[in-house]
N, C-alpha and C positions, 0 to 999 in steps of 0.2 A: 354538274356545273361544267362549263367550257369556260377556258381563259382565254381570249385571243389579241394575239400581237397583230393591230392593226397597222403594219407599215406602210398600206398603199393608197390610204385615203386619208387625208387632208381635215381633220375635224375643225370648223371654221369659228366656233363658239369659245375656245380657246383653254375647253374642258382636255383636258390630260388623263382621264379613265372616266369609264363610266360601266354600268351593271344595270341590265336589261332581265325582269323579271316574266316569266312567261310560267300559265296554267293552262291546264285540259279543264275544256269545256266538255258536256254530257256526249258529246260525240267523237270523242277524242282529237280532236284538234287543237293546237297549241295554240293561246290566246295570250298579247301582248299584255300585260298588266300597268295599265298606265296610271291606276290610281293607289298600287301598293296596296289594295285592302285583301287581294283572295291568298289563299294557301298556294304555293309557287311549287310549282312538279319541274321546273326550270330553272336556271338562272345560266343568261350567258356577260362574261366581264370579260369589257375592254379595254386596252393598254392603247392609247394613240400616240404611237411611237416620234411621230413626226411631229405632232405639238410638243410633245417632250423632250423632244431634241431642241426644237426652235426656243422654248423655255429655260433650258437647264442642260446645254447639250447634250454628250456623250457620258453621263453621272448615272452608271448602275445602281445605286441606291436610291436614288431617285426615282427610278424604273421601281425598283422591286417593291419599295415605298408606296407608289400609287395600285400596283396590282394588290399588295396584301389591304390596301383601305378600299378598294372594292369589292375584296374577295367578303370583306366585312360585313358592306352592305350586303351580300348573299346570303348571309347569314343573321338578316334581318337587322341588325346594327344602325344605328342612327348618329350624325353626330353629337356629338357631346357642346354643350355648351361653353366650357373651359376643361382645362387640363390635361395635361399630356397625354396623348392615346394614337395610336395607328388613326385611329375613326374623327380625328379633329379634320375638320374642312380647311381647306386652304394654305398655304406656304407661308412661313412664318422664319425661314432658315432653319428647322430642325425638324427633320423628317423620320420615323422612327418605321423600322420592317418589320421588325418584331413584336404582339401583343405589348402591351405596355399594362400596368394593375389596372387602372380603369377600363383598359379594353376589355382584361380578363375578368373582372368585375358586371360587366356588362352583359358579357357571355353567358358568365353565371346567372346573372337575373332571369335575363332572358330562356336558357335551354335545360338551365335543372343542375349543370355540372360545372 
C-alpha cells in the first residue's frame, strides 16, 4: 500500500481522500480496478491536501481522519450505514483516527481477527 500526500493537484470533485485499488493481470501488469470485484495485489490512498485545507483548514486530525478512513477502504471496508466508525462517509463534526468498535467489528468479520 502507498499513502500519498497529494499537495500539488487541485482535486475538483471536492473529495478529500480517495483509495485506488489495482491488480496483476496474467501478464503482470497492474490493472486499475474500477469495479472493486478482483483480489487487489495493490492499493494506492490519497490525501488531497488542498481540498482539505480549503474545507477544514490547517486541522491535523482532520487530515489524519481522512487518511485512516481510506487506509480502511484498503483493507476492503465499506461504509457503514449508521454509527460511529473511522469508515462512516461524510462530515458530520465528529471525526474519529482511531478504529472505533464497529470498525474493529468489521475487520473482524471481514479478515478472521
Amino acid at each position: 500500500m502507498s499513502v500519498i500526500c497529494n499537495t500539488t493537484s487541485y482535486n475538483t470533485d471536492g473529495v478529500v481522500g480517495r483509495m485506488y485499488p489495482y491488480y496483476y493481470d496474467t501478464f503482470g501488469n497492474a490493472k486499475y480496478d474500477s469495479t472493486y470485484v478482483n483480489i487487489w495485489d495493490v492499493t494506492d490512498v490519497y490525501g488531497y491536501e488542498l481540498v482539505m485545507e480549503e474545507e477544514f483548514g490547517d486541522n491535523n486530525y482532520f487530515h489524519q481522519s481522512t487518511y485512516a478512513h481510506e487506509v480502511g477502504h484498503a483493507l476492503s471496508l465499506n461504509h457503514p450505514a449508521s454509527g460511529s466508525a473511522i469508515m462512516r462517509q461524510g462530515w458530520d463534526g465528529v471525526q474519529y483516527t482511531v478504529p472505533q468498535t464497529l470498525d474493529k467489528t468489521n475487520l473482524k468479520t471481514k479478515w478472521g481477527y
